[in-house]
C-alpha positions in Angstrom: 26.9 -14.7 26.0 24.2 -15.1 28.9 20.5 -14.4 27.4 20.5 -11.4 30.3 23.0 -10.0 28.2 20.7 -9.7 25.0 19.4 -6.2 24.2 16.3 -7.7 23.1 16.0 -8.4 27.3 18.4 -5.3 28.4 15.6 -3.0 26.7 13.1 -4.8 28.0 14.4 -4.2 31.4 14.8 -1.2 30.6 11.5 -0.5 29.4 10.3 -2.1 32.8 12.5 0.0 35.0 10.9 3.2 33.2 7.8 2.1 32.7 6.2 5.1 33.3 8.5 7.5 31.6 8.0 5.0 28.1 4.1 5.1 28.4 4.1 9.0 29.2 5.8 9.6 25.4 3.8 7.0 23.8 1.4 9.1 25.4 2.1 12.3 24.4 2.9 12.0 20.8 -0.2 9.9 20.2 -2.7 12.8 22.2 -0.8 15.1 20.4 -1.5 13.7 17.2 -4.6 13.1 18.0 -5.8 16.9 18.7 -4.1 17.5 15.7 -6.9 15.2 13.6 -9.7 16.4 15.8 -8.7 20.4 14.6 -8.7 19.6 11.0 -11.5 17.4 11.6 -13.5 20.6 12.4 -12.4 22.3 9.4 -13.1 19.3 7.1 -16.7 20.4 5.5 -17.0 18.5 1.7 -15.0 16.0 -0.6 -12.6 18.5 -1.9 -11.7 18.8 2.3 -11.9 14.8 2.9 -9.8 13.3 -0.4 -7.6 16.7 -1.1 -7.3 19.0 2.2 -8.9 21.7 0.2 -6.0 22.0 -1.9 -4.5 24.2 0.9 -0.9 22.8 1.1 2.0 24.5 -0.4 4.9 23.2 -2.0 6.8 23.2 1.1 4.1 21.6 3.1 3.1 19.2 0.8 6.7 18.6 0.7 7.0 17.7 4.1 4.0 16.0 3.8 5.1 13.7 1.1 8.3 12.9 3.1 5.9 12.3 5.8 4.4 9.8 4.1 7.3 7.8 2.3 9.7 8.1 5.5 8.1 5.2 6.6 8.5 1.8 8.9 10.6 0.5 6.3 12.8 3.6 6.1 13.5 4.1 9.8 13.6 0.4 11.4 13.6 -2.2 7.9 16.6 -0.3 6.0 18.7 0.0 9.6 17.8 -3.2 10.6 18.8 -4.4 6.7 22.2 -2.8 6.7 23.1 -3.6 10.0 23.0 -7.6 9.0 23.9 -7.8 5.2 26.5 -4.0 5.1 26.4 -3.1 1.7 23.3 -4.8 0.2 21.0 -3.6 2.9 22.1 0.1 1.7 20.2 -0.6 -1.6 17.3 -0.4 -0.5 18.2 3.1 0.3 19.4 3.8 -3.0 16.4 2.1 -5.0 13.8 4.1 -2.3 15.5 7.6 -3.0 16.3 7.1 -7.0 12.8 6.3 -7.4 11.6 10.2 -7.2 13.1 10.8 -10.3 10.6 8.8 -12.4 7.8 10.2 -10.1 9.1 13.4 -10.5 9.9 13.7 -14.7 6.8 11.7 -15.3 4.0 11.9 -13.0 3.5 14.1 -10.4 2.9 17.4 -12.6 0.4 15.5 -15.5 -1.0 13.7 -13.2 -1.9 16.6 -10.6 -3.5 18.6 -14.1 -5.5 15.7 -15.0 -7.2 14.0 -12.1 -8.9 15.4 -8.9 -9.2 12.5 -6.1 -7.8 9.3 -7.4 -5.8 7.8 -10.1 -9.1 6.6 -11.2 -9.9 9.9 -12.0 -7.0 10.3 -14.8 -7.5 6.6 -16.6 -11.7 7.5 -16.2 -11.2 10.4 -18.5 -10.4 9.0 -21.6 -11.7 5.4 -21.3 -15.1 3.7 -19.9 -15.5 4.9 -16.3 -17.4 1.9 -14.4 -14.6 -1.0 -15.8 -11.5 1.5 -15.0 -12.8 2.7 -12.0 -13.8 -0.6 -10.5 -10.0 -1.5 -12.0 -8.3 1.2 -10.3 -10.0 0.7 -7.1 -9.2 -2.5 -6.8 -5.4 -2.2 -7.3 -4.9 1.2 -5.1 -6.6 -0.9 -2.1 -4.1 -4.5 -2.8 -1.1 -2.3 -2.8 -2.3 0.0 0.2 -3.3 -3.5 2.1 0.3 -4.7 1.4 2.4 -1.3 2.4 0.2 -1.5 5.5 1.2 -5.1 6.4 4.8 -3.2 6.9 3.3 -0.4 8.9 1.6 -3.1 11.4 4.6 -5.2 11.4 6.9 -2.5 12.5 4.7 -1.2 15.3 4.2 -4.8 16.9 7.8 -5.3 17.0 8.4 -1.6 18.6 6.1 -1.7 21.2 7.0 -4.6 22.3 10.3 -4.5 22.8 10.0 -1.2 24.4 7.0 -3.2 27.1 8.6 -6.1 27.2 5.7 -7.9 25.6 6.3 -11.4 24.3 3.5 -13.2 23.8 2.5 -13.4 20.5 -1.4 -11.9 21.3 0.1 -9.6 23.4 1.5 -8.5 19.8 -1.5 -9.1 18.4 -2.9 -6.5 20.6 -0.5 -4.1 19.7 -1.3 -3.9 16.2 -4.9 -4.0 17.0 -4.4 -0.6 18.5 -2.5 0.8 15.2 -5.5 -0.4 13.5 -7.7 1.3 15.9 -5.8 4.9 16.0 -5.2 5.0 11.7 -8.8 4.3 11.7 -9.7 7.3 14.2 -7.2 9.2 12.0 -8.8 8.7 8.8 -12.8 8.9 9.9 -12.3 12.2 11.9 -9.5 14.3 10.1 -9.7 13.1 6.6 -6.5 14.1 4.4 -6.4 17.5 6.3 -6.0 16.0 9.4 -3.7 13.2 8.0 -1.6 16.0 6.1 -0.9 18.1 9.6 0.1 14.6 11.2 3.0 13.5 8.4 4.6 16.9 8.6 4.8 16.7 12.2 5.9 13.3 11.8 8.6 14.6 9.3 10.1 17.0 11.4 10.0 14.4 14.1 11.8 11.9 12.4 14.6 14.2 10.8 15.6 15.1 14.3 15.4 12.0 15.4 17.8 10.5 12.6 19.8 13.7 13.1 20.3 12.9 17.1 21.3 9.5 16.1 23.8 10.1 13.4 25.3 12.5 15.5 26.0 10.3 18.2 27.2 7.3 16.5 29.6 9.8 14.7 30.7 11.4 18.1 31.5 7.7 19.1 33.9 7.0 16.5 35.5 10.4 16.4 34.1 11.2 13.0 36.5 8.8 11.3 33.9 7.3 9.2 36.4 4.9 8.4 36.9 3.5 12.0 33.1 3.1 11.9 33.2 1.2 8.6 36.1 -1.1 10.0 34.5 -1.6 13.5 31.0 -2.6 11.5 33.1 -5.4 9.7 34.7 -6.6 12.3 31.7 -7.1 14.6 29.4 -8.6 11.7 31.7 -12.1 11.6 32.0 -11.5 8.0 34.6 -9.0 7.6 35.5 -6.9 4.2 32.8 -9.0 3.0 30.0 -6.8 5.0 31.2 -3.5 3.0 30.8 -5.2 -0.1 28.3 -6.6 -2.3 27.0 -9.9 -2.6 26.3 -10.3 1.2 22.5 -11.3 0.5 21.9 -10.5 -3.0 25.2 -12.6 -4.5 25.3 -16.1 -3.7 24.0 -17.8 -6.3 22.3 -16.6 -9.5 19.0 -16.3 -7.7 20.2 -14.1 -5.2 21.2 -12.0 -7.8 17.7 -12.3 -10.0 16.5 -11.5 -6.6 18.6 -8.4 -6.2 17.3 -6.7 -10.0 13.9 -7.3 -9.0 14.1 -5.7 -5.4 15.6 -2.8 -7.6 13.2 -2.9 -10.4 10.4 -2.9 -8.0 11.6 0.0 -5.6 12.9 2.3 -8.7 9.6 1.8 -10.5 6.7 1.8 -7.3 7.3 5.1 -5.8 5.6 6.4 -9.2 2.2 4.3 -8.7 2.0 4.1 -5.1 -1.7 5.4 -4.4 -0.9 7.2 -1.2 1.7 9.2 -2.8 0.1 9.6 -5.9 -3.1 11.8 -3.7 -0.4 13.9 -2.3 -0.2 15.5 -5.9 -3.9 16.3 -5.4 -3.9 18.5 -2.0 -2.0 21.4 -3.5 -3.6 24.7 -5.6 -1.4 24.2 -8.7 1.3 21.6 -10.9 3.8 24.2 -10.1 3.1 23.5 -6.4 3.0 19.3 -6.9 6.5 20.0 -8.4 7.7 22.0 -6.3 6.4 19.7 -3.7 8.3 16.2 -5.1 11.4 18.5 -5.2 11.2 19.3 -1.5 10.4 15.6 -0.6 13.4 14.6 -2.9 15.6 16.7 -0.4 14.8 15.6 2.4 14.6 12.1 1.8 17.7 11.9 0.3 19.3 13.7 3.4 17.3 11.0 5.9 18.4 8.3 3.6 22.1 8.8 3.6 21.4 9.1 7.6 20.4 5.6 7.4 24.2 4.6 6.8 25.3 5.8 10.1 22.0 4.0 11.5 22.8 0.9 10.0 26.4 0.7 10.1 26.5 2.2 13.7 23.9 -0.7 15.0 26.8 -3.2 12.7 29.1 -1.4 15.0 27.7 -1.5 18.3 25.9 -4.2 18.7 26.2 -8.4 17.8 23.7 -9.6 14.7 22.9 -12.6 16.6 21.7 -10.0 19.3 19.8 -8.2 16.9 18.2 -11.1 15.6 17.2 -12.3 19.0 15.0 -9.1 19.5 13.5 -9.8 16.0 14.3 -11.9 13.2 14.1 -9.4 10.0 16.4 -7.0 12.5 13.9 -4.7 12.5 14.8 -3.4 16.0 18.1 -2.4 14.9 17.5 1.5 15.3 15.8 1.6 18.9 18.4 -1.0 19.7 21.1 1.6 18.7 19.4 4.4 20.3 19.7 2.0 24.0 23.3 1.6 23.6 24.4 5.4 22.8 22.4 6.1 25.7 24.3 4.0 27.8 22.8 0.3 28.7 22.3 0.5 31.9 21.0 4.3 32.3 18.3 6.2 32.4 19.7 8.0 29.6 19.8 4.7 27.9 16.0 4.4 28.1 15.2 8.0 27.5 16.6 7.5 24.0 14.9 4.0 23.5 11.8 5.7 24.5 12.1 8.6 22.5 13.1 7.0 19.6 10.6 4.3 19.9 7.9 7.0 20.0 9.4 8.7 16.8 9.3 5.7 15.0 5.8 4.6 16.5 4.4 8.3 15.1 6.0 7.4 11.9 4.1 4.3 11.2 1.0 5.9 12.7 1.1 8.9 10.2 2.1 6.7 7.3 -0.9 4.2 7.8 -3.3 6.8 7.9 -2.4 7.8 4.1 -2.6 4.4 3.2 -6.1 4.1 4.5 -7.1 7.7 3.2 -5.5 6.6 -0.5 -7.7 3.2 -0.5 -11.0 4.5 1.4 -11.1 7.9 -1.1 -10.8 5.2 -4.2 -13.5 2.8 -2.8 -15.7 5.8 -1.7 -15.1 7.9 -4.7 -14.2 5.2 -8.0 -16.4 2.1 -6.8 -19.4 3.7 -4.4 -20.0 7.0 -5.8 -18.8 6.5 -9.8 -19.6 2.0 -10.1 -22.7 1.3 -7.8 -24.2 4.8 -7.7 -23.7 5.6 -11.2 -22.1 8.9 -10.6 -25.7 9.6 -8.5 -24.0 9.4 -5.1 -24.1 13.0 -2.6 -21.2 14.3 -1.4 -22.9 12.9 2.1 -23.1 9.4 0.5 -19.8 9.5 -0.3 -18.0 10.6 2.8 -20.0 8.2 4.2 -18.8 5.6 2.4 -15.5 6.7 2.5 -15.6 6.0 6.4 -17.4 2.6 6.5 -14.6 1.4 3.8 -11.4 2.8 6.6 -13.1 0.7 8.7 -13.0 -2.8 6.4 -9.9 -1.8 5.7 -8.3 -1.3 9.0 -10.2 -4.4 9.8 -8.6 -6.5 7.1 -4.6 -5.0 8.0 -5.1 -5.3 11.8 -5.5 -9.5 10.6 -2.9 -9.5 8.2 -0.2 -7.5 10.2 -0.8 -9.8 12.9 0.4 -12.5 10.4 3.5 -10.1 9.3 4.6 -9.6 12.4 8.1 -11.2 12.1 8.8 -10.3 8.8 11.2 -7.3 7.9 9.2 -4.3 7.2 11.4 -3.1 4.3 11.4 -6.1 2.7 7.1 -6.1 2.9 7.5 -2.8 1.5 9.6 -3.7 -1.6 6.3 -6.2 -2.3 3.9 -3.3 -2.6 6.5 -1.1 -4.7 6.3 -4.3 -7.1 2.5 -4.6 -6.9 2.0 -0.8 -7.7 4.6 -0.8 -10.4 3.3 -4.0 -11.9 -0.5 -3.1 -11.8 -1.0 1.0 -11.4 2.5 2.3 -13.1 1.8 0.5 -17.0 -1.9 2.4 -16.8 -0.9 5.6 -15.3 1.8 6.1 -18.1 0.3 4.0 -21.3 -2.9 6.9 -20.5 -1.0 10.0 -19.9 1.7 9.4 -23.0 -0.3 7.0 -25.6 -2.5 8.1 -27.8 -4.4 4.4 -29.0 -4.3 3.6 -25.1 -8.3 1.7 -24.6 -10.3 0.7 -21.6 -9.2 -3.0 -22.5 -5.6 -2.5 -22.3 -6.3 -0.6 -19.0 -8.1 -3.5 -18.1 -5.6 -6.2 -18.5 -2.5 -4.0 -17.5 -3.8 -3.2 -14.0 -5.5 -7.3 -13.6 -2.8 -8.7 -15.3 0.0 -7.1 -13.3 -2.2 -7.3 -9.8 -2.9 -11.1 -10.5 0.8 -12.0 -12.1 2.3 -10.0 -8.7 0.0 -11.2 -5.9 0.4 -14.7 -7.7 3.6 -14.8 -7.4 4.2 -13.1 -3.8 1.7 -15.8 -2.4 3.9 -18.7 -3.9 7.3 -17.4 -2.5 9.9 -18.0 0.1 7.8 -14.5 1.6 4.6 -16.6 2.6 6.2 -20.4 3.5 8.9 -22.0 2.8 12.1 -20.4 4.6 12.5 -19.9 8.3 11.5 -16.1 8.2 8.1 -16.7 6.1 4.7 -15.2 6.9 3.8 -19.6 7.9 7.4 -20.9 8.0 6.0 -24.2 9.3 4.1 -24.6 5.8 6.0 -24.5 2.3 4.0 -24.2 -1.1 6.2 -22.2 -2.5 7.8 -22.7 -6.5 8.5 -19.4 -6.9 12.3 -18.7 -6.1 12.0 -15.1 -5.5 11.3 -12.7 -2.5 10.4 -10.1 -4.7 7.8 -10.3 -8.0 9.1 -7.3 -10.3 11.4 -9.1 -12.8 8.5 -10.8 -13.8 5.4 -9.1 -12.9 6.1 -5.6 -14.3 7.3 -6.4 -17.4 4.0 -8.6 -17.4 1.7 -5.7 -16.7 3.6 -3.4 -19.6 3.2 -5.9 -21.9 -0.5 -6.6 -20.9 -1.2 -3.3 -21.5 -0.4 -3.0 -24.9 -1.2 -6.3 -25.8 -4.9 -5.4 -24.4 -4.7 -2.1 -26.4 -3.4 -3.9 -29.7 -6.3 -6.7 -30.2 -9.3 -4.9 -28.8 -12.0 -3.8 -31.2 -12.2 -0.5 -29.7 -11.8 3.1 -31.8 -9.6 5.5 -28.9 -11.1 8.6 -28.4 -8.6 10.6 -29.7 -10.6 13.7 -29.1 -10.5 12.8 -25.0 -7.2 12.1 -25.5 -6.1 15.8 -27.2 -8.0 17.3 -24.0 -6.2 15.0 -22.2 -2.5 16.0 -23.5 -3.5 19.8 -23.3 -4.7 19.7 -19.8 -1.5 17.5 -18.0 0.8 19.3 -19.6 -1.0 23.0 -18.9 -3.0 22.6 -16.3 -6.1 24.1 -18.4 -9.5 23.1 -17.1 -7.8 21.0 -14.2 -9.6 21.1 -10.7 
C-alpha cells in the first residue's frame, strides 16, 4: 500500500480540502460552549454555586451530567481504537467501565451525597482530624484528576491533528496547550454550573453521534451482525482469534495478571473518582443522587454497547496497520471510521470526520473541566480554606483560591499531556481508575461502613495506596521501556505491569486497617453514630 493511501494522510487531505468547513465546527461547538459558561457564570454568586451548582440539578440532569462526565476520551476514541486492534479484549474495557456503576451505585453515591457537602474531604473530615485528612484527601483527588486528564489532553492532540493535518510534534504541543487554555476558561468563569450545562450538552452530543455511527456501519453490512463480526476477523490478520480472548491480555501469564488488574482497577475506580464523586453533591436530595447514577447507568450502558459497532466496524473497514499509522495506541479509530462511511474521497466523507471530530473534541473539553473543578474545589476548599486558613478563609478567599489552583492545574496537564500524547487514552484512564481505587476507594468506604475507622488509618490508606500506585505506574512498561511508552527511548522499568491495581488496591485496603488497628487513637464513636444516621437518612445533610 502507497503511504497516499493511508487514512492517517486521506483525512488529512481531507481535512485540507475543507479546511474551512472543519475549523467552522470546531468553531461553533467551542463558542457554543463557551456562552454556555459565560451564562452560568452570571448566575454563579457563592461556594454552594462554584463547587455544587446550587444544588439545582435533577435526577435526570444530573444524570446526563454524570454521563457527561464519564463518556469520556477514553470511551469514544481509546475503547474504539482498543477493540478495533485486539477484538474481544479491547471490549473489556467496556465491560469493566459500565459494571463499575454498580459499586458506585449500592455503595456510595446516596451515603455519600447525605454526608459531605463539597468534597470527599468533607465525609472522612467529619469523624476524624480535619487538617491531616483534608490535606490527605486533597492531595489524592488532584493525582488522580492530573492522571485522568493526561487522557483528556492526549485524545485532543491526536484529534486535531489529524483533522489539520498537523504533524509536528509542537504543533501538537500547541494543540493541547489550547485544551488547557479553554478547561481553564471553563472552570474560572462558569464554575460547576457552567461545567454541568456543558457535559449534558456534550451527552446529548455524543449519543447522537455514536447513534449516527452505529447506524451506518450496521446499514453497511446489512444488519447481519454476523457478516460484521466475520469481515472484522478477516481484515485484522488474526482471524477467529480477534473475536476471542487472549488477543492482548493472554499471552503469557503476565498478560493475564495484566488483564485482572485492568479489571480490578476499572470495576473498583468509578466509585472514588473525585469528579464523579462531586456530581453527587449538585443535586437537592439522596433520592435525586440515586436517581441520578441510575440515569447515567442507562445511558452509558447504551453508548457502551455502541462502542462494539465502533470498534468492530473500524476492524471492519479499515487495515490496523493504517490505524496505527495515524496513531500508535489507535486512538483515531472512530474519526477514522466516521471518514470511510462518508465516503473517502467526498465531501460527505469530511463532513462526518469533522463532525465527529468536533463531538469528540466537546467531549474531552466537557470532561476536563470536571476534572479541574473536582481538584481546584478540593485544593480551594480542603487545603486553602480548612489546612492553611484554619477554617478562617471567606467565601471570597476561597473562590479565589479555587481559581488560582485551575490555573496550576491546567498548567501542570497542558506539560504532561504533551508527554502522553501517543499513548492510548483508555489505557491512561484505566491508571487513574487504579490510583482512585487504590488511594480514595479504601477511605471513602472503611469511614462510611466502620465503626473503629481513625485519622491514622485514613492516613496510610490514601498515602499508602497513592504512593504504592504512582510507584508502580512510574516504573512500568507505561512510562519507558516498550515502544509505546510515555519516553520509549528510556527503560527503568521492573515493574511488569501496564496497570497497578493487583497490587496497589489491595495495598491501600490493607493500609487502612492496618493504620486503624495499631494507632493509639480512641474512634469517636459518637461522630460516627451521627455519621451512620445522617448517610443513610439524609438528616442534617446540606
Amino acid at each position: 500500500m502507497s503511504p497516499a493511501t493511508h487514512p492517517a494522510l486521506l483525512a488529512a487531505g481531507e481535512a485540507s480540502e475543507h479546511r474551512t468547513l472543519i475549523v467552522t465546527l470546531f468553531a461553533v461547538f467551542v463558542v457554543a460552549t463557551l456562552v454556555i459558561t459565560v451564562w452560568a457564570g452570571r448566575q454563579t454568586r457563592d461556594a454552594a454555586d462554584f463547587y455544587a451548582g446550587g444544588r439545582q440539578f435533577t435526577g435526570f440532569q444530573n444524570g446526563l451530567a454524570v454521563s457527561g462526565d464519564y463518556m469520556s476520551a477514553a470511551s469514544f476514541l481509546g475503547i474504539a481504537g482498543a477493540i478495533a486492534l485486539f477484538g474481544y479484549d479491547g471490549f473489556l474495557y467496556s465491560i469493566g467501565f459500565l459494571v463499575a456503576w454498580l459499586v458506585a451505585l449500592l455503595l456510595v453515591a446516596e451515603p455519600l451525597r447525605n454526608s459531605g457537602r463539597y468534597t470527599m474531604g468533607d465525609v472522612l473530615a467529619y469523624r476524624m482530624r480535619q487538617r491531616p485528612v483534608r490535606t490527605a484527601a486533597g492531595a489524592s483527588t488532584i493525582v488522580v484528576s492530573i492522571f485522568y486528564l493526561l487522557a483528556q489532553m492526549a485524545g485532543a492532540g491526536v484529534l486535531v491533528s489529524l483533522l489539520l493535518g498537523i504533524t509536528s510534534d509542537l504543533g501538537k504541543i500547541g494543540i493541547v496547550a489550547l485544551v488547557g487554555v479553554l478547561m481553564i476558561f471553563y472552570v474560572t468563569i462558569g464554575g460547576m454550573k457552567g461545567t454541568t450545562w456543558v457535559q449534558m450538552v456534550k451527552a446529548v452530543l455524543l449519543m447522537i453521534g455514536a447513534l449516527l455511527l452505529t447506524f451506518l456501519v450496521l446499514l453497511k453490512f446489512h444488519f447481519d451482525v454476523s457478516d460484521l463480526l466475520g469481515r472484522a476477523a478477516d481484515n485484522s490478520g488474526k482471524g477467529s482469534a480477534f473475536l476471542e480472548p487472549g488477543l492482548k491480555y493472554g499471552a503469557t501469564g503476565t498478560t493475564k495478571l495484566d488483564f485482572l488488574s485492568l479489571g480490578l482497577a476499572l470495576v473498583l475506580g468509578t466509585a472514588g473518582l473525585p469528579h464523579i464523586l462531586i456530581r453527587f453533591y449538585t443535586v437537592p436530595t439522596a433520592k435525586a443522587a440515586r436517581k441520578s447514577v441510575i440515569w447515567a447507568i442507562g445511558l452509558i450502558g447504551v453508548f457502551y454497547l455502541m462502542t462494539l459497532a465502533l470498534g468492530f466496524g473500524a476492524a471492519a473497514l479499515i487495515k490496523p496497520d493504517e490505524i496505527i499509522a495515524s496513531n500508535k495506541a489507535g486512538n483515531t479509530a472512530a474519526p477514522l471510521l466516521a471518514l470511510h462511511l462518508g465516503g473517502v474521497d467526498s465531501t460527505a466523507g469530511a463532513v462526518l470526520l469533522a463532525t465527529i471530530s468536533a463531538v469528540a473534541f466537546a467531549t474531552i473539553l466537557a470532561v476536563v473541566a470536571g476534572l479541574t473543578l473536582a481538584s481546584s474545589s478540593s485544593f480551594a476548599h480542603d487545603i486553602y480554606a480548612n489546612v492553611i486558613k484554619k477554617g478562617q478563609a471567606t467565601e471570597r478567599q476561597e473562590l479565589g483560591a479555587a481559581r488560582w489552583a485551575t490555573v496550576g492545574i491546567g498548567a501542570v496537564s497542558i506539560v504532561l499531556g504533551a508527554l502522553a500524547r501517543d499513548l492510548n487514552v483508555a489505557g491512561l484512564v484505566a491508571l487513574a481508575f487504579a490510583v482512585a481505587a487504590s488511594a480514595n476507594l479504601p477511605t471513602i468506604l472503611y469511614s462510611l461502613f466502620w465503626k473503629r475507622f481513625t485519622t491514622s488509618g485514613a492516613l496510610w490508606s490514601i498515602y499508602g495506596g497513592l504512593v504504592t500506585a504512582v510507584g508502580l505506574v512510574l516504573f512500568s512498561p507505561v512510562v519507558s521501556g516498550s515502544p509505546t511508552s510515555m519516553f520509549p527511548g528510556a527503560d527503568f522499568h521492573w515493574f511488569p505491569l501496564e496497570n497497578p491495581g493487583i497490587v496497589s488496591i489491595p495495598v491501600g485496603f490493607l493500609l487502612g486497617a492496618l493504620g486503624t488497628l495499631f494507632s493509639k487513637e480512641a474512634p469517636d464513636s459518637g461522630k460516627y453514630a451521627e455519621l451512620e444516621v445522617r448517610s443513610l437518612t439524609g438528616t442534617g445533610a446540606h
